[in-house]
N, C-alpha and C positions, 0 to 999 in steps of 0.2 A: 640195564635199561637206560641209565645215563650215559654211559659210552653211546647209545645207538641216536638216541636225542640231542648230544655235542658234532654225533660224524653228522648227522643232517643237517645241523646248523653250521658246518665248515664250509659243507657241503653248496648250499646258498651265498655265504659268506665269501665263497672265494667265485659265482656261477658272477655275481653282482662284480666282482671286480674283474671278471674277464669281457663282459658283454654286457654293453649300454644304453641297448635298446629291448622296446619289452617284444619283439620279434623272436628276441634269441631268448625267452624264457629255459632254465633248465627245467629237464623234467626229470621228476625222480619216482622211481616204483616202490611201492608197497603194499604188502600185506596185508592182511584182515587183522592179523595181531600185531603187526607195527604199525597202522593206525589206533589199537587199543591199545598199546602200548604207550602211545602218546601221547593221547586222551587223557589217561589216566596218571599220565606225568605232567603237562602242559596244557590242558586246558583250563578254561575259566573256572568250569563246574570244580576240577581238581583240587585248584586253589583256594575256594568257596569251601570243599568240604576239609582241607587242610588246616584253614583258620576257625575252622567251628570246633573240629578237633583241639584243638588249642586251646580255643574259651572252655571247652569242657575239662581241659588238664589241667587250666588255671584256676576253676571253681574248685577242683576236689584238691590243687595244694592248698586253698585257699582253707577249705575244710578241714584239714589237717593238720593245718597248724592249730585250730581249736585244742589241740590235744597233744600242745608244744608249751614248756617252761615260758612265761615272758616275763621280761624285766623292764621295769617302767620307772620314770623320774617323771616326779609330778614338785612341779617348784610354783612357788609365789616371791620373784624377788624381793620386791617392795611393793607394800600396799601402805602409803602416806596418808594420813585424817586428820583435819582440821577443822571442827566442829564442836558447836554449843549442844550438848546433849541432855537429857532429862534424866534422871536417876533417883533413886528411892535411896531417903536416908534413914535407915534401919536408929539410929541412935533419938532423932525426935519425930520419926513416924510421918514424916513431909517429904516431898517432892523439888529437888533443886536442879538447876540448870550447873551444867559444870563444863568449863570449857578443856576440849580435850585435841593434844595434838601429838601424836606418835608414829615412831614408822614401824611394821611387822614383815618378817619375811619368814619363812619355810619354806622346807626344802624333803622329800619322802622318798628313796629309793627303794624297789616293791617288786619280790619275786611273787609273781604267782602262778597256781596251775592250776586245770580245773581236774575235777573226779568221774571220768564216765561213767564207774559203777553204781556213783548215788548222786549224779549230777551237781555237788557242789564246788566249792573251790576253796583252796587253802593257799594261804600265804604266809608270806617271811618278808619285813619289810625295815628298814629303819629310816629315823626320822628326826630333824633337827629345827627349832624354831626361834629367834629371834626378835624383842619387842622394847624399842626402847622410847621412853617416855620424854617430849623436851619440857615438861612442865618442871622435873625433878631432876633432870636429866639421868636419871635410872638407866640400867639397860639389862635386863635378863636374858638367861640363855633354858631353854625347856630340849631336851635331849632323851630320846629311845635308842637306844643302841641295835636293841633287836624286839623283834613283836613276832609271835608267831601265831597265827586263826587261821578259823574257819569258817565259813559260811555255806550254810545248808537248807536248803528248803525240805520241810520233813513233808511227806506223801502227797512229794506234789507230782506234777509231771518233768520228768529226765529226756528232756530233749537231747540229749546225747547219746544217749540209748539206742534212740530212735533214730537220729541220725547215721551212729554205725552201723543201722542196717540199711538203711536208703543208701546214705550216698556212695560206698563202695558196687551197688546195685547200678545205680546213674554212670559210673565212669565205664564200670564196663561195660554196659548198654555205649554208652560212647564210643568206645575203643568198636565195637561189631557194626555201629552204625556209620562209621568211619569205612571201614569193609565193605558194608554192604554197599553204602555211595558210590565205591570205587566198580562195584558191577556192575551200580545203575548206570554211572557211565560209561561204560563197557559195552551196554544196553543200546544208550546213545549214539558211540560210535557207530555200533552195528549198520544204524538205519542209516545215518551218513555216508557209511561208506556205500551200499548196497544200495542207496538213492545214486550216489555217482558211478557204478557198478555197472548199473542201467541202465545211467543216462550215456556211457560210453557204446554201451554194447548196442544201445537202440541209434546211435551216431555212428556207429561202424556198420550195422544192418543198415541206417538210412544212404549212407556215402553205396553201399555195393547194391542197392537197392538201384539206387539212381542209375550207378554205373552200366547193372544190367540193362536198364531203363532205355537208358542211350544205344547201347547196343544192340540190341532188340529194335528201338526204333530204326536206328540204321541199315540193320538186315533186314526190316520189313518193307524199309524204300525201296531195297533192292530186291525184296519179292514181289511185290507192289506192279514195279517195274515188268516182270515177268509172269503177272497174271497169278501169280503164286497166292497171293491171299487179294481180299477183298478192304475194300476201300473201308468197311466199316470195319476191319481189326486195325487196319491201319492207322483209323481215330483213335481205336483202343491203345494202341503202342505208342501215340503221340500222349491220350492223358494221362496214363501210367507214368511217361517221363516227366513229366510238368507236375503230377503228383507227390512224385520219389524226390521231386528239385524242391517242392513245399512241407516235406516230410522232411527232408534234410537239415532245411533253416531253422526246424523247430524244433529238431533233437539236439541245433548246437548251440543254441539256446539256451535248452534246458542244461546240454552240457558244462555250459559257463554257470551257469547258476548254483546246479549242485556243486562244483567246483569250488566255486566260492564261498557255498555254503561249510565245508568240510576243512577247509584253508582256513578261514575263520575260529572252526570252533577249533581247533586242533592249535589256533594262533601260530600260523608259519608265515612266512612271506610270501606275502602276495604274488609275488613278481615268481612265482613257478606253476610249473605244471604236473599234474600228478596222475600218473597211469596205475591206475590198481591191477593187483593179481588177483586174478580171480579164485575162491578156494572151492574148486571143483570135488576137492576130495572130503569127505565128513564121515567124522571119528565114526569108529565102531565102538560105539557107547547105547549101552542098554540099562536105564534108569529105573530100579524096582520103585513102586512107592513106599511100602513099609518103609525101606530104609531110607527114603528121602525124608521121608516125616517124622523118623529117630534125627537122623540129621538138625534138620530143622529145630526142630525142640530142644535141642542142644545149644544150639550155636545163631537162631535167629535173635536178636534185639528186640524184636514185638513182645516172646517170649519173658525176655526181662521187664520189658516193659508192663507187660500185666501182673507181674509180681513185685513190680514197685507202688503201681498202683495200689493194689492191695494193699499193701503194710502204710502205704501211706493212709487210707482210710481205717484200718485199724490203731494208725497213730492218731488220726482226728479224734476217736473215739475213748482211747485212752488220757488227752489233753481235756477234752468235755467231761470226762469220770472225775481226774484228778483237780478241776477246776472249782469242786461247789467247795472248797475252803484251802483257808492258806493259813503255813503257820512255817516260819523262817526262824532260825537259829544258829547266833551270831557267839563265836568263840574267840578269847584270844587271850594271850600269857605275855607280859615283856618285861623288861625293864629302865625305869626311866629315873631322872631327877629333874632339877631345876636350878639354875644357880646362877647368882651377878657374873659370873668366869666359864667361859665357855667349856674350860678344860674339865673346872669343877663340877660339870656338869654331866660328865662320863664318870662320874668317881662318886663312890656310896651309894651305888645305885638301888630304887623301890621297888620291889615288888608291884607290878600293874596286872590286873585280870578283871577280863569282863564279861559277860554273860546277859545275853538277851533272846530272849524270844518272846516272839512277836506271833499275833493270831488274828485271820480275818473269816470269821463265822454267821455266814449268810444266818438271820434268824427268821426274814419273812421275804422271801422274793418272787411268793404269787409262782414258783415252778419255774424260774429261769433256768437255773442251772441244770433244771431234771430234763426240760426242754431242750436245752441246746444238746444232751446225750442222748435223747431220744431223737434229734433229727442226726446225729454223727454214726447212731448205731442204723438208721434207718440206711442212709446215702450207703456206709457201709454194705448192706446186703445189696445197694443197687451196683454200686463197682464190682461186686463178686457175683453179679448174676452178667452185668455186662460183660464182664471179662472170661464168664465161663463161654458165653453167647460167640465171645472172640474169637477162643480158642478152637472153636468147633468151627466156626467160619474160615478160619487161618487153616486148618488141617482139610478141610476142603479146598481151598484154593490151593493148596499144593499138592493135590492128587490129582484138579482138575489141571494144573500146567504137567507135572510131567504125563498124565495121560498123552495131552496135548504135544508134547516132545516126543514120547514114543512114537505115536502115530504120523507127525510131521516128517522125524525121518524115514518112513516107509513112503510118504508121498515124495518127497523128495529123489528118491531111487526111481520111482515110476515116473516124475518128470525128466529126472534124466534121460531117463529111454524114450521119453516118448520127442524129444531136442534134442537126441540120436537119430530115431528113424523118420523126423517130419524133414532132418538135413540130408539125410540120405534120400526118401523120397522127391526133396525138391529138385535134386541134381537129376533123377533120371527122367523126371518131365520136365525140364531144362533141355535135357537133349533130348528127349522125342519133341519134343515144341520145334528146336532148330531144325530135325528132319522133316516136319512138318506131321506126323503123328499125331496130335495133338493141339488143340485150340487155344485160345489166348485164354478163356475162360479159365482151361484147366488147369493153364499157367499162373494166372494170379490166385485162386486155389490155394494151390501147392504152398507158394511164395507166404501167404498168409497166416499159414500153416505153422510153417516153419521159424516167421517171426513170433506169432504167439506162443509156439512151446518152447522156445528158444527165452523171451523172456517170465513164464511163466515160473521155467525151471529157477530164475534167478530170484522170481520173486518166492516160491516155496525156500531156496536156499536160506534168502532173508531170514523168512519165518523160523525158519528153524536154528539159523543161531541168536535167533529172538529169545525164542523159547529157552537155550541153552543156557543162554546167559540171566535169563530169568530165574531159571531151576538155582543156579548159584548164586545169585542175589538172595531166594529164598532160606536156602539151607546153609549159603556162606563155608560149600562145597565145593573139591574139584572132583569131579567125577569121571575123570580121563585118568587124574593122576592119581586117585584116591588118597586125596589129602585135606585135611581143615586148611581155607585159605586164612593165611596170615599174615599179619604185617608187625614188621620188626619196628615197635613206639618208641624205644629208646633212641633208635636212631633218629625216628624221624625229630624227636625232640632235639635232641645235638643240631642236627642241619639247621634248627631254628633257631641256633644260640640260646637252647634252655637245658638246664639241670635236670636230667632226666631222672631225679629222684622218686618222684611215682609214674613213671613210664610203665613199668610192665611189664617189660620184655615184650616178645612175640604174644600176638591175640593167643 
């Protein structure tokens, strides 16, 4: 795909350095799938959903390091004080002012990690402190060589818990909505293109429209002349031309517009011209439902999506249970001394252990706590009634599109025949009109005819790789190739200059 997105940018690149005027536009042809090819490489939407992706890879590294060793230095160099202070004198039972002036520094290097299984955290830390007096000029040194605790909240809520099961949920919903984006522009393109599809083909019917137009008028002067037809087809053969010449202006109009429109999103250079190939041909693809909606439940992101919801409101409900009381438990073992010599002060080292817990037990709150789990478990059954309500909505609108696809290409095949036989029929009242067989009436008829089923067919085509690309938006299907569409995350990380360490591989 990028080889094909650099040859069309040479391609421009080198049209600009041959010719200086925008007369000599190049004009380049493509495809239905090299316009969605590009789309989906080079557009704006592209890029918009490339960087959302991103912010979504960046939140779950983010998440994941939760559940990464860290090591932290936490320092105080000097904290200097110079102040008359108040103090209790334990020996005659009074209050004296004492003047105090010293400088303090510490210094804590602190491994810690946390516990998904019981949401605490444990640490290994040591620690060194510094405080020397200028009243006495003293100087002590306080030293922990090593400390090791814990800290635990007993029966409380384990947000980690609960986070292992959301946000591995979230990325890959990410990862599929990243996919599906790439359809819906896919989708986009479609209409792009098949708006300029239209506007070319109703610009090429307006141009031979005209043409006949002229010619027809011409051979009518000269039947005119010979009594051949009458004055009043004559007028008719004058405003057919003059109509076919106001039909013309406004299809090249519109042709410049679509043009510009499709140039734009697709962001090429302005300075060309783009002739589309028309795709006359369409796949023989026969879409069951059942299997589109095993599909779909597979592999759509809505899917995920309402089973995140859920557990996230089951997590509400567990945070409101676990909230009517707290009761935390603080562990820890080390060894420490104290001493005028820093060195002395790693040597004969104490025994230090501590032990606390702590309890916060609601005894009259009037029904808060029972309240706030009574609306957690209520909202609860509203997300799981919505999202049942969802899921049955979602499994209809995917039986109502591929129905829709089935059906569309069967009309599709009937418009083609019928912008088969409306071209065939205009050509031989064409020539019985020039023998004169036939009236002007039955001539613009015909003509009419054969414009309307002519873009008719273009515009059923439309619809139906609407529809197609719809059906794989939903199911995050190919159904030509019978494959899960996927995209390679790791790469796309690399090309972004990022560590593709929770990439993923292929969806």
């Amino acid at each position: 795909m990028k080889k094909f997105v650099l040859f069309i940018f040479g391609m421009l690149l080198f049209q600009q350095l041959s010719f200086g005027n925008y007369q000599d536009k190049m004009t380049v042809k493509l495809t239905l799938q090299e316009v969605i090819d590009l789309a989906q490489d080079s557009s704006l939407n592209a890029f918009i959903n490339k960087n959302m992706y991103l912010a979504d890879y960046w939140d779950y590294r983010t998440y994941k390091a939760e559940f990464l060793p860290k090591l932290n230095l936490s320092a105080r160099p000097f904290t200097f004080t110079r102040a008359v202070n108040e103090e209790y004198n334990w020996q005659d039972s009074s209050y004296q002012y004492i003047k105090q002036q010293d400088l303090n520094s510490y210094f804590d290097l602190a491994l810690t990690q946390n516990i998904p299984l019981t949401g605490g955290r444990i640490y290994l830390d040591s620690d060194v402190g510094r405080i020397q007096n200028f009243h006495n000029e003293k100087v002590q040194y306080s030293a922990t060589p090593v400390r090791i605790g814990l800290r635990q909240e007993l029966f409380g809520y384990n947000r980690f818990k609960w986070r292992k099961k959301i946000e591995p949920l979230k990325f890959k919903r990410a990862k599929r909505n990243y996919i599906q984006e790439r359809e819906e522009i896919a989708e986009r393109a479609v209409r792009y293109f098949f708006n300029l599809l239209l506007a070319q083909i109703s610009y090429d019917i307006s141009q031979t429209k005209y043409a006949n137009a002229d010619t027809l008028y011409k051979d009518g002067k000269q039947r005119f002349k010979k009594d051949s037809i009458s004055q009043e087809d004559l007028n008719s053969l004058r405003l057919s031309k003059i109509n076919a010449l106001n039909g013309l202006e406004k299809t090249e109009n519109w042709l410049r517009r679509a043009e510009n429109s499709l140039i734009s999103f697709l962001r090429l250079d302005k300075d060309i011209r783009i002739e589309l190939v028309a795709p006359d041909d369409i796949p023989q693809c026969s879409i069951m439902t059942n299997e589109a909606l095993k599909k779909a439940r597979a592999n759509n992101p809505e899917i995920i999506r309402y089973e995140q919801r859920r557990l996230q409101a089951a997590a509400n409900v567990q945070r409101a249970k676990k909230s009517r009381f707290h009761a935390d438990l603080n562990l820890s073992f080390g060894l420490n001394q104290s001493n005028n010599d820093i060195w002395n002060a790693y040597s004969d080292l104490l025994d230090q252990e501590k032990v606390r817990l702590s309890m916060n037990i609601p005894i009259i709150d009037w029904g808060l706590t029972q309240k706030r789990y009574n609306l957690a478990q209520k909202n609860k059954e509203v997300v799981d009634a919505r999202m049942e309500q969802s899921e049955i909505e979602f499994d209809q609108d995917i039986r109502r599109t591929v129905d829709e696809f089935n059906l569309q290409k069967r009309i599709v095949r009937r418009a083609a025949q019928a912008d088969t036989l409306a071209r065939r029929t205009y050509e031989i009242v064409k020539k019985r009109f020039i023998k004169g067989e036939v009236d002007i009436v039955k001539l613009n008829s015909s003509e009419h005819s054969k414009i309307s089923a002519r873009k008719s067919y273009i515009q059923e085509l439309e619809q139906y790789w609407e529809y197609y690309y719809e059906v794989r938006q939903l199911t995050l299907y190919d159904f030509l190739n019978d494959t899960t569409l996927s995209i390679n995350f790791d790469k796309l990380t690399q090309e972004n200059g990022l560590n593709p360490l929770f990439g993923g591989g292929d969806h």
